[in-house]
N, C-alpha and C positions, 0 to 999 in steps of 0.2 A: 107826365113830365113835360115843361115846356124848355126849349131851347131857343136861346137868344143869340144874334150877332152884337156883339162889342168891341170896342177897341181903346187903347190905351197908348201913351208914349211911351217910349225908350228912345233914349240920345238921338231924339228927334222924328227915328220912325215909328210909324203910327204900326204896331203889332195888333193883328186879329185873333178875336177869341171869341169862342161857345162859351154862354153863361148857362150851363144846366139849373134848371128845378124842379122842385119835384110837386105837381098840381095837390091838393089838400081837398079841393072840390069835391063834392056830395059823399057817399059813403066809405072814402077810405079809411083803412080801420090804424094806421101807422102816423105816426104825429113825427113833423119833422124835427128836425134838433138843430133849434131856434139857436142863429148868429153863427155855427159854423161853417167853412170853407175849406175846398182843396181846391189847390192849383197846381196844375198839371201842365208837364212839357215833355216832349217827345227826345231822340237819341239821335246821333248824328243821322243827318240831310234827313230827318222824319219831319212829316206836319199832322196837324192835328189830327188830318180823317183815317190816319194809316195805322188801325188798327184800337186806336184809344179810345173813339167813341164809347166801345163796349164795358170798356172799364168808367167811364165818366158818367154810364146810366144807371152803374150798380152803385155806385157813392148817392147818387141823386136818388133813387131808389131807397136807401137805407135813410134818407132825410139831409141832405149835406147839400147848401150849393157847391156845384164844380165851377171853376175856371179854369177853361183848356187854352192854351195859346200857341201861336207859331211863331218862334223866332223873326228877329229881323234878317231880310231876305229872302226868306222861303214861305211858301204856301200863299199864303191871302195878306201877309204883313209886306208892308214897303221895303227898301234898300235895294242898290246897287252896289256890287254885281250879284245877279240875283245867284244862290246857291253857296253865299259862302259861308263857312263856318269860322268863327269866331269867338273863342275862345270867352275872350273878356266882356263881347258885348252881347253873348248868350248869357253870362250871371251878371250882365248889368239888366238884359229883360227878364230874368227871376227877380231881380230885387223891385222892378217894374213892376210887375205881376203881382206882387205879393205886397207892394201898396197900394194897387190900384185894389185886389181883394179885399185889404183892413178899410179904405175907401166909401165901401160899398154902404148903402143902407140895410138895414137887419146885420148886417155882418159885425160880433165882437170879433175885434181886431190882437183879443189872445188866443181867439179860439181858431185858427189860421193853420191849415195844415201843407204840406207840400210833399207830391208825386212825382220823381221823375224813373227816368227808365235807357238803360244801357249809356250812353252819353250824358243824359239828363239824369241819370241814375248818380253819375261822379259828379254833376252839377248840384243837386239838390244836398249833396254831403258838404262841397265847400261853400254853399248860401247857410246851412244848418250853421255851420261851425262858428257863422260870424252872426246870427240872429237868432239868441235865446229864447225869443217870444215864440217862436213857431211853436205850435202843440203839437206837433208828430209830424214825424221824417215818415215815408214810403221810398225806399232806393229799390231798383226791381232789376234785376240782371247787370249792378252797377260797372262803365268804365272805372273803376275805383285805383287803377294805378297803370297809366300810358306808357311805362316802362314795359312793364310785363304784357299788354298789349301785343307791342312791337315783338317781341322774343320771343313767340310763337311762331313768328310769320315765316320765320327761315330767311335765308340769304338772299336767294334770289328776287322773292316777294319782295322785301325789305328796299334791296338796291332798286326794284322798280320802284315803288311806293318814290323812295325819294330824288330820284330824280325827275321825279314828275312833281312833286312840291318844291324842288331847286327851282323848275322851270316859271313852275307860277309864283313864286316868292319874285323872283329877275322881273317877271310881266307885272308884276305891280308896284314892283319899285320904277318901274319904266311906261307904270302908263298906258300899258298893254292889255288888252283882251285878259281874262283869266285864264287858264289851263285846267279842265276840268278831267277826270277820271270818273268811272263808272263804280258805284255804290257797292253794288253786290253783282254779284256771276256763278257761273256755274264752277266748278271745283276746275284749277286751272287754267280757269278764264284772267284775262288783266282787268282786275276789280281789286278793290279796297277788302270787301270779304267777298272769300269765295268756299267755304266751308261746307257741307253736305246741305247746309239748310238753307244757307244766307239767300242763295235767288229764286227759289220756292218760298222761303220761307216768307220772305221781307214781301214780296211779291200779294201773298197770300193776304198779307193787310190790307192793301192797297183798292179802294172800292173803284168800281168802274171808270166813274165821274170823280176825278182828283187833279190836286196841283200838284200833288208830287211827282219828281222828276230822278228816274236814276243815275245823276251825278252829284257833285259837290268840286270845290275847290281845294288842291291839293294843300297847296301853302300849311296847312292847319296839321299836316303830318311831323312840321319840321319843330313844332310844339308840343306832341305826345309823349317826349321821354317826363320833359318839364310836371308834367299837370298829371298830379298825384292824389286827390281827394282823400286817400285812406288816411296820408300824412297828419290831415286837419280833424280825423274822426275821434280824437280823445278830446276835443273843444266842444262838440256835440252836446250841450244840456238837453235838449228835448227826447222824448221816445223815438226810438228809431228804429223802424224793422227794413232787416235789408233780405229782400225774397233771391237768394242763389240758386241758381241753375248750376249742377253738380257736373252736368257735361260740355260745360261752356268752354267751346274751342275759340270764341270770340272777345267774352273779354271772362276772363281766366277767373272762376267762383275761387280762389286762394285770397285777395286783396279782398275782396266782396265781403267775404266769413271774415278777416280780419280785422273790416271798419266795424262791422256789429261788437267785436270784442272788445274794440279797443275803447264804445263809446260808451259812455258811462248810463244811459238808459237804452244801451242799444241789446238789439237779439237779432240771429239769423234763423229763416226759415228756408232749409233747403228742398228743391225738388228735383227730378230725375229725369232730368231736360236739358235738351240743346239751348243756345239762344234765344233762338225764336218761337221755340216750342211752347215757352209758357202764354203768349197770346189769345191761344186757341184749345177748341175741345176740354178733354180733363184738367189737362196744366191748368188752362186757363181760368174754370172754374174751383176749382184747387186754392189756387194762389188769390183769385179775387174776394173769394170768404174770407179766408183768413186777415186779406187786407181791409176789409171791411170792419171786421173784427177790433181788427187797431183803432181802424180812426175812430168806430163808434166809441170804443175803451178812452178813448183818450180825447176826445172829444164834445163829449155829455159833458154837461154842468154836475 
């Protein structure tokens, strides 16, 4: 398999990405599957190296180029201030992504699949919903409805969470410093999640040598009732498997099963995991076959 640095624009920042492939050279016995792609994106404040590579070698593996990418702001792509999440110019860098992918030489441009996963899991549902060409959705633990999000978190979480995106919403309308908050924490801790898994779990991705950093920009909290993806899942033409984690305390498998229902080539494949859990060990071998499964199905000539 070889992997490449590339890069591409989005609204002007230049976004980094892994071009996986997969070598053909001397006696491999597996023929790859000439002109397909996935493009792959991480979940809030995630960059590429946090956890996805694994999933990006078993696609490349089964014959598929990948293109993995990092948001603008985080990991190896430009933008100031760095860390923030952005709602509209994360599915302006899917749509980025996913011409720079049809782009490419060898690459047919129907044969175009896209991966994303808890944040980028509700993003790849509302890029689906407006790009029929795509050959196969992958949504994988999806934020699939920001309302029901929030309504877990309890009162107290809640009134923290937003007065700390009141504070950074004021500091950027003024010009100001960002206000950042911590990603994940231990249960209890002042974090965005703090669940039994979230800062083992999230942690547990994250390889030695990274850019990832445990903050983000609050402001993007004061946007989560708004930003529904399940909403746009009956617009859906392409296949769509959406892999639900059955114990997800973080973003809640009810909306998740529900996009799969509502999309007219959609299916849920549920597992008997937390969160984070599907990244690693069984989950994660578990849920990677079966995804593999897809894109090969759906993806062959």
């Amino acid at each position: 398999m070889v992997r490449r640095e590339v890069s591409f624009i989005s609204r002007g920042e230049q976004l980094a990405a892994w071009l996986y492939e997969r070598s053909v050279k001397g006696s491999d016995p597996l023929t790859p599957v000439a002109g397909a792609c996935v493009v792959m994106a991480h979940g809030i404040g995630g960059t590429r190296e946090a956890g996805l590579p694994a999933y990006a070698e078993r696609f490349a593996a089964a014959g598929f180029r990948v293109l993995l990418f990092d948001y603008a702001f985080f990991g190896g792509s430009t933008g100031e201030p760095r860390q923030l999440v952005d709602i509209g110019h994360q599915l302006d860098d899917w749509r980025a992504a996913i011409a720079y992918a049809r782009s490419l030489d060898g690459v047919d441009p129907e044969r175009v699949a896209i991966w994303g996963t808890s944040f980028g899991g509700g993003h790849v549902l509302t890029i689906a919903a407006e790009d029929d060409r795509l050959a196969a959705v992958v949504s994988q633990a999806p934020m699939a409805d920001g309302m029901s999000v929030l309504r877990v978190l309890g009162p107290a979480r809640l009134l923290w969470l937003t007065r700390h995106a009141v504070r950074d919403q004021l500091a950027a309308l003024r010009g100001r410093p960002p206000v950042y908050i911590p990603l994940v924490g231990p249960p209890g801790s002042e974090a965005a999640m703090t669940t039994d898994d979230a800062a083992a779990g999230y942690k547990r991705l994250v390889p030695a040598i990274s850019t990832w950093q445990n903050r983000f920009t609050a402001r993007v909290l004061l946007r989560f009732a708004f930003y529904r993806p399940v909403a746009l899942a009956g617009k859906i033409a392409s296949p769509l498997l959406v892999c639900v984690c059955d114990r997800d305390t973080i973003t809640p498998p009810e909306p998740a099963a529900l996009a799969a229902e509502r999309a007219p080539k959609g299916e849920a494949k549920h597992y008997d995991g937390m969160h984070f859990e599907i990244y690693v060990d069984d989950l994660f071998e578990k849920t990677v076959a079966d995804q593999t499964a897809f894109l090969a199905h759906n993806l062959q000539q």
